[in-house]
C-alpha positions in Angstrom: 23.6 -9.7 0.3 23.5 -8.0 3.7 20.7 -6.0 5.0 21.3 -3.0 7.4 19.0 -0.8 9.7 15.5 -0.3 8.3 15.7 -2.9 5.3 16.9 -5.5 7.9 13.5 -4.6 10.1 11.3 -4.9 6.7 13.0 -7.8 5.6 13.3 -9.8 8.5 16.8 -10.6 7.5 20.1 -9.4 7.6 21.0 -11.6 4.7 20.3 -14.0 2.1 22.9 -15.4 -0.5 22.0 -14.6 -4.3 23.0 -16.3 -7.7 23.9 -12.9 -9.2 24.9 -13.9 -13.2 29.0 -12.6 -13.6 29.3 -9.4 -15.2 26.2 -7.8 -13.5 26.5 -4.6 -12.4 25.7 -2.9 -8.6 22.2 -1.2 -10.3 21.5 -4.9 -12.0 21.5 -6.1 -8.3 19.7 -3.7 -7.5 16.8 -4.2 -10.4 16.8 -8.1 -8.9 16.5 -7.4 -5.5 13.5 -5.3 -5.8 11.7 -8.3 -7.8 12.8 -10.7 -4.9 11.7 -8.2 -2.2 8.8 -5.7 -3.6 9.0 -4.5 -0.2 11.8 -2.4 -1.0 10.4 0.3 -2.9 13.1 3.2 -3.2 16.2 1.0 -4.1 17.3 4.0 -6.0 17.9 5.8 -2.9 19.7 3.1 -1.4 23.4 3.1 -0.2 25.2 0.1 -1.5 28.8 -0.7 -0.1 31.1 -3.9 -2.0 33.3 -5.3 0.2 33.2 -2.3 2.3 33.4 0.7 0.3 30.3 2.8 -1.2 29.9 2.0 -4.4 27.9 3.7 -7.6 25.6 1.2 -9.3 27.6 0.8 -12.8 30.5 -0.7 -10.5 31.0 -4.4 -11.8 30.9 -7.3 -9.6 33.5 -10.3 -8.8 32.4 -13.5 -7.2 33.0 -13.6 -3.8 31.8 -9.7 -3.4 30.0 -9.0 -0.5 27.3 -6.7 -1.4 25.5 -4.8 1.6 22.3 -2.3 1.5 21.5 0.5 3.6 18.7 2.7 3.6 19.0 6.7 2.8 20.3 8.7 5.5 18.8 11.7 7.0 20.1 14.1 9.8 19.5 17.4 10.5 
């Protein structure tokens, strides 16, 4: 898991590996990582990118996926 911008700040970590059961989907990361980091309040908001791309949370996940987190964006 990588952790960009403001999660990375609240964190205090840019990433940390996690034993993610095969078969789970983006939102069932999502679900564990705000057990593991409580911290992280609106993971629904969340931008999650797999191997690079944005993804939506019912996208399934391979081993070896690199799964990255970035906080809502705002401009104006």
């Amino acid at each position: 898991m990588l952790y960009f911008a403001s999660f990375r700040e609240l964190l205090g970590v840019g990433n940390e590996d996690l034993q993610i059961p095969s078969g789970s989907t983006v939102g069932a990361v999502l679900e564990r990582i705000k057990k593991v980091h409580s911290e992280l309040t609106e993971t629904e908001k969340m931008l999650v990118a797999v191997n690079g791309s944005f993804v939506e949370s019912g996208l399934l996940l391979n081993d070896g996926d690199v799964v990255a987190f970035f906080p809502p964006v705002s401009g104006g």
